[in-house]
C-alpha positions in Angstrom: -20.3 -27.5 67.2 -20.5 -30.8 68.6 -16.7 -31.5 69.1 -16.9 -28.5 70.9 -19.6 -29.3 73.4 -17.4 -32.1 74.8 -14.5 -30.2 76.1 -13.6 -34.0 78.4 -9.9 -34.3 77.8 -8.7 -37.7 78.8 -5.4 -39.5 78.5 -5.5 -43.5 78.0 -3.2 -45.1 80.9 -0.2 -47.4 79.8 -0.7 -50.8 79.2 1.4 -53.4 81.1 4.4 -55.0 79.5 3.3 -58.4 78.4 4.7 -61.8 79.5 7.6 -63.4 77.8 5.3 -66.8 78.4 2.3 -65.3 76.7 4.2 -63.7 74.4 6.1 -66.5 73.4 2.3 -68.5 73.3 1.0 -66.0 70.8 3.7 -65.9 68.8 3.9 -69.6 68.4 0.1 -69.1 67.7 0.4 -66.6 64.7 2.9 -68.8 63.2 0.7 -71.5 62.6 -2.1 -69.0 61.4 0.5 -68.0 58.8 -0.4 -71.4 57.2 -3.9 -70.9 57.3 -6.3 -68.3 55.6 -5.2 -65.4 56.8 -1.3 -66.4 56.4 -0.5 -63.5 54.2 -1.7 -60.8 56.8 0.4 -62.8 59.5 3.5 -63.7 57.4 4.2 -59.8 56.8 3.4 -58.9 60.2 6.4 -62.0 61.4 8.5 -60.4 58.9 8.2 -56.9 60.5 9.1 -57.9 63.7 12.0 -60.0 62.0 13.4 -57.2 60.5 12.6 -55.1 63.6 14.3 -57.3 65.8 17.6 -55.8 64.4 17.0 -52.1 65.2 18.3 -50.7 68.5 18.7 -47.4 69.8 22.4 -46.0 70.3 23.4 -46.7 66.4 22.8 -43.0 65.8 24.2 -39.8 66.7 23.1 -38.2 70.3 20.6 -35.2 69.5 19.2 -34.8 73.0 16.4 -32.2 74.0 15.5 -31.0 77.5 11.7 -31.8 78.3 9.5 -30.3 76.5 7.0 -27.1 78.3 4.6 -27.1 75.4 0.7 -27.4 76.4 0.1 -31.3 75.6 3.6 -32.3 74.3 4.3 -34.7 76.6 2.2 -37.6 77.2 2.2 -39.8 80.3 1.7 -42.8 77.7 4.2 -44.9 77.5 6.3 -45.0 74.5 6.5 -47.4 71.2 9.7 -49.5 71.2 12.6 -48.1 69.2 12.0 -51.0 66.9 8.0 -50.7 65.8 8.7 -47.0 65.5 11.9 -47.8 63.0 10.9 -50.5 61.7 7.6 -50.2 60.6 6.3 -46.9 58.8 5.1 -45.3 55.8 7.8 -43.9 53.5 6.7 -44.4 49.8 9.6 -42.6 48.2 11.0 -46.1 49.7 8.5 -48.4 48.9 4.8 -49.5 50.1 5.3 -51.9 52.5 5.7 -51.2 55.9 8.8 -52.6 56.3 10.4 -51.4 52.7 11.7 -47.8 54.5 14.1 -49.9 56.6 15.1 -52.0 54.1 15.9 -49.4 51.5 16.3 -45.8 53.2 20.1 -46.8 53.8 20.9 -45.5 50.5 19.4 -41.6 51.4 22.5 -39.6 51.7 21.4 -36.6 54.1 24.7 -34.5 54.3 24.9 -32.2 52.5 21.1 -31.0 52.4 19.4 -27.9 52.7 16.0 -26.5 53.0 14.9 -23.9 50.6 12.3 -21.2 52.4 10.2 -18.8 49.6 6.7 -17.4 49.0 5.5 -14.7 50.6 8.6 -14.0 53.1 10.5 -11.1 53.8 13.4 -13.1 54.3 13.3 -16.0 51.5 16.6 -17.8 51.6 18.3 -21.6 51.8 18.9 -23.1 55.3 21.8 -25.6 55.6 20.4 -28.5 58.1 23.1 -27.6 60.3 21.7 -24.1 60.9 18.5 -25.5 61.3 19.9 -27.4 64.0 21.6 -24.4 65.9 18.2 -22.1 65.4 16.4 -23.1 68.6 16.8 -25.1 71.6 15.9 -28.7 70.8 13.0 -30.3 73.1 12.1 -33.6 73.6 8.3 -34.3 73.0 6.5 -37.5 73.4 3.1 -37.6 70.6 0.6 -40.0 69.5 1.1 -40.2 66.1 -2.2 -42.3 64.1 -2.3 -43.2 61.1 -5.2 -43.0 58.5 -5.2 -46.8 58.3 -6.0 -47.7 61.8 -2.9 -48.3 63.8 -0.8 -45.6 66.2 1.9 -45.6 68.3 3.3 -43.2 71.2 7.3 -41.3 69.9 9.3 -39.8 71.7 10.7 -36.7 68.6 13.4 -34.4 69.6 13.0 -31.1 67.8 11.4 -27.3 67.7 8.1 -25.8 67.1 8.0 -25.0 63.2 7.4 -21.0 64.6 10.8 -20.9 65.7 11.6 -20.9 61.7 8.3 -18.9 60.8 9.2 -16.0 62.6 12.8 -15.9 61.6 11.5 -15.8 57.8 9.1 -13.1 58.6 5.9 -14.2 56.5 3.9 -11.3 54.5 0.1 -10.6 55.1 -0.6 -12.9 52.1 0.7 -15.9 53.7 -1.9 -17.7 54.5 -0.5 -21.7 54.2 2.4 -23.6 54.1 3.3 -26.2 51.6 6.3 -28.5 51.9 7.9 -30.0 49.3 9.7 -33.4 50.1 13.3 -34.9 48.1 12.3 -36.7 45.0 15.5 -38.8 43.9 15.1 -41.7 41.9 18.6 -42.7 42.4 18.2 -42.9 46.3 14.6 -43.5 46.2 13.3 -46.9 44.6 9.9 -45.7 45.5 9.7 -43.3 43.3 9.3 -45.5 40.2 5.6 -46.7 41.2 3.0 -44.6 40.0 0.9 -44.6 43.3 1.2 -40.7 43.6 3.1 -38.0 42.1 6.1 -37.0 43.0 7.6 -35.7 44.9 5.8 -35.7 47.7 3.8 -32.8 49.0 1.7 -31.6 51.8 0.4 -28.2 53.5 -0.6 -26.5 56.6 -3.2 -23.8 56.8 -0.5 -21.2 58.7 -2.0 -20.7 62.0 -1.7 -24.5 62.1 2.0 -24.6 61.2 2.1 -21.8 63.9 0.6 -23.5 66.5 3.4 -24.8 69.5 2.5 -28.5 68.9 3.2 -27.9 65.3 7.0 -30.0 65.1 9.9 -29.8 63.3 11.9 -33.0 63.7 15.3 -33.4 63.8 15.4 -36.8 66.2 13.8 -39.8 68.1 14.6 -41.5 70.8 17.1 -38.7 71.7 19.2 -39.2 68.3 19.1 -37.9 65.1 16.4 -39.5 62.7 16.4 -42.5 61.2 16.6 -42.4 57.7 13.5 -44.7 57.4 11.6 -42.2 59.7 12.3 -39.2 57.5 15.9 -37.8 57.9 17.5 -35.0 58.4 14.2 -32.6 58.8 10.5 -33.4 58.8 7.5 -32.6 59.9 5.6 -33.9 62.9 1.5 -32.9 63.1 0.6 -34.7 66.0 -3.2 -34.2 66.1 -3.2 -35.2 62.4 -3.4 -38.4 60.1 0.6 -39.4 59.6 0.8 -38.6 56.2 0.4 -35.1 56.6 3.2 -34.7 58.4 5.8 -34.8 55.4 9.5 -36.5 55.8 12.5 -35.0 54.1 12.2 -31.7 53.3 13.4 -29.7 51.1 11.0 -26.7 50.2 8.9 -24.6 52.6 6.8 -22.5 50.4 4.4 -19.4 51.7 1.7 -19.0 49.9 -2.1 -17.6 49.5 -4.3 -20.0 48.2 -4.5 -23.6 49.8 -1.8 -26.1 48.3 -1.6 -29.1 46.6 -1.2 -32.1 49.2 -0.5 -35.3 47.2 -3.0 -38.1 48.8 -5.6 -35.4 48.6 -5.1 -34.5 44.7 -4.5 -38.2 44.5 -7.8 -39.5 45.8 -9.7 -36.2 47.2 -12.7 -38.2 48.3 -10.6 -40.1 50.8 -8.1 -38.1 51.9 -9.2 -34.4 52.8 -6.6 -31.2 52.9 -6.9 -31.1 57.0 -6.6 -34.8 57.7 -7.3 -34.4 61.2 -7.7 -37.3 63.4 -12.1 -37.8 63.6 -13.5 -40.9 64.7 -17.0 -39.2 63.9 -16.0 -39.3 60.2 -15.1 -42.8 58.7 -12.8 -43.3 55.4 -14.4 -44.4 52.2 -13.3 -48.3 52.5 -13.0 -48.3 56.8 -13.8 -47.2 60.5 -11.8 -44.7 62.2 -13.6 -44.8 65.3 -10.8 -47.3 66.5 -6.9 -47.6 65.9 -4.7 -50.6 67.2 -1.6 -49.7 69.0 1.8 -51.4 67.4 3.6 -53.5 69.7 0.6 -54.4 71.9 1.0 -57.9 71.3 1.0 -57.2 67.6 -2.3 -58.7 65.6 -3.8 -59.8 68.6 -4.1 -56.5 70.4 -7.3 -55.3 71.5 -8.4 -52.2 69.6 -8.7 -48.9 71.4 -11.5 -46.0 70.5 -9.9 -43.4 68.7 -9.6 -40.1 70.2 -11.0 -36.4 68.9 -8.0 -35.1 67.2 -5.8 -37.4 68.3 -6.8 -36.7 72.3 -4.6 -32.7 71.5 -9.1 -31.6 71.0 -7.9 -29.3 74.4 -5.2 -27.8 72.3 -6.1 -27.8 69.1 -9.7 -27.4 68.8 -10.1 -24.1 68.8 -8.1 -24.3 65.2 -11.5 -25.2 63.9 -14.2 -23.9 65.9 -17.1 -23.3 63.3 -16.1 -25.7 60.5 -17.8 -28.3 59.8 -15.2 -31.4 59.8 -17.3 -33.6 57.5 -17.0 -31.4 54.8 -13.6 -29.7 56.0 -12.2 -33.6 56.8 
């Protein structure tokens, strides 16, 4: 295998913090391309960081987590600003702009809420968020999270590995993925009226993928509980993985035997494959992924940066896959 030849693990050094002067400069300069031809690129980017300006940290409740031991969980990167990482995300149950999930999750009412776990289990039952909360020790992890259309950013979650919760359920010898089912309310959820995928939302996990440490189940950011805009109260973080497949809001965790339905790959399977992991040796349809642009590095005008073998977790995780072939597996 060829990702397997190159074993080079390497971790991208933080970028300085930018100047208020050149920042200012820039800024001044994207407003005046707003008028031009690419003005209706720039004029939602400006209103991003407009509606970003307003988030802070210390609006939520305290959910902190001691460091985190895991093999690759923390990174010496340095983190995305509280306000990129609320402020701009995909959330279609809210919308399909990046900024709609701020502007419309308010209205997601998370308590009460529960998690129903069934399939092959010996111990199928419903989980109130609360004793999700109490069922391990919470850690604090810091990923790189990248998303299938080009951009990333560094988080610092606050949660569990997802085999905490395996275990406890006690899966059967025919459990052989994971598929989680995501809340589908119209009534909370303005999203949900567009027809760009069917709902609700789901996605799946071969099981010794879901098993593996890195493998997250969010409760928090930032050292508080999540955002509603970022997937609240429980979701799932993938780290080495294309964002999408790490599914927000959950309300199902089903065991089963045969590979799930994920929704962007039964909506467009030529696009969007069941793994989804993070290749910059294998492009999508309509665009590169050999390189991603970091949010909040001077926003349009930041310099892109060559996208990393699984996300840079190939020392962790590539052993998952050791014999496939990720063009056809993608």
């Amino acid at each position: 295998m060829q990702f397997i030849k190159d074993r080079g693990f390497s971790t991208p050094v933080a970028e300085g913090i930018t100047a208020r002067a050149t920042f200012d400069q820039r800024r001044d300069f994207l407003r005046q391309l707003a008028g031009g031809s690419a003005g209706v690129g720039m004029a939602l980017w400006s209103g991003r960081q407009a509606l970003a300006q307003t988030a802070a940290p210390g609006k939520m409740r305290a959910l902190p987590g001691a460091r985190s031991t895991v093999a690759g969980a923390m990174t010496m990167e340095k983190s995305s600003s509280y306000a990129d990482v609320t402020g701009y995300n995909n959330f279609y149950e809210f919308g399909t702009d990046k900024s709609d999930p701020a502007r419309h999750a308010g209205r997601l009412k998370t308590q009460p809420w529960s998690v129903v776990v069934e399939g092959e289990v010996r111990k199928p039952g419903t989980w109130d968020i609360d004793a999700l909360l109490k069922l391990s020790a919470m850690e604090e992890r810091i990923y790189r999270m990248r998303c299938v259309e080009g951009w990333s950013m560094v988080i610092p979650w606050v949660g569990y590995s997802l085999a905490e919760l395996i275990r406890r359920v006690e899966p059967t010898g025919n459990a052989k993925y994971l598929q989680f089912v995501t809340l589908a309310d119209k009534a909370q959820m303005p999203g949900l009226r567009s027809s760009v995928l069917e709902w609700p939302y789901v996605e799946g996990l071969r099981m010794d993928e879901a098993m593996h440490p890195l493998t997250l189940l969010g409760f928090g950011l930032y050292g508080e509980i999540l955002p509603n805009q970022n997937g609240a109260p429980v979701r799932l973080v993938v780290p080495w993985k294309y964002g999408f497949k790490s599914a927000k809001s959950i309300v199902r965790i089903r065991f089963v035997e045969a590979q799930p339905a994920a929704s962007w790959n039964v909506a467009l399977p030529s696009e969007y494959g069941f793994y989804s992991n993070v290749n910059p040796k294998v492009d999508h349809p309509r665009w590169s992924q050999a390189t991603e642009r970091r949010i909040g590095d001077d926003g349009l005008l930041a310099r892109k940066r060559p996208t990393l073998m699984f996300n840079g977790y190939e020392n962790q995780v590539g052993q998952l896959y050791a014999g496939m072939d990720l063009a056809k597996y993608f």
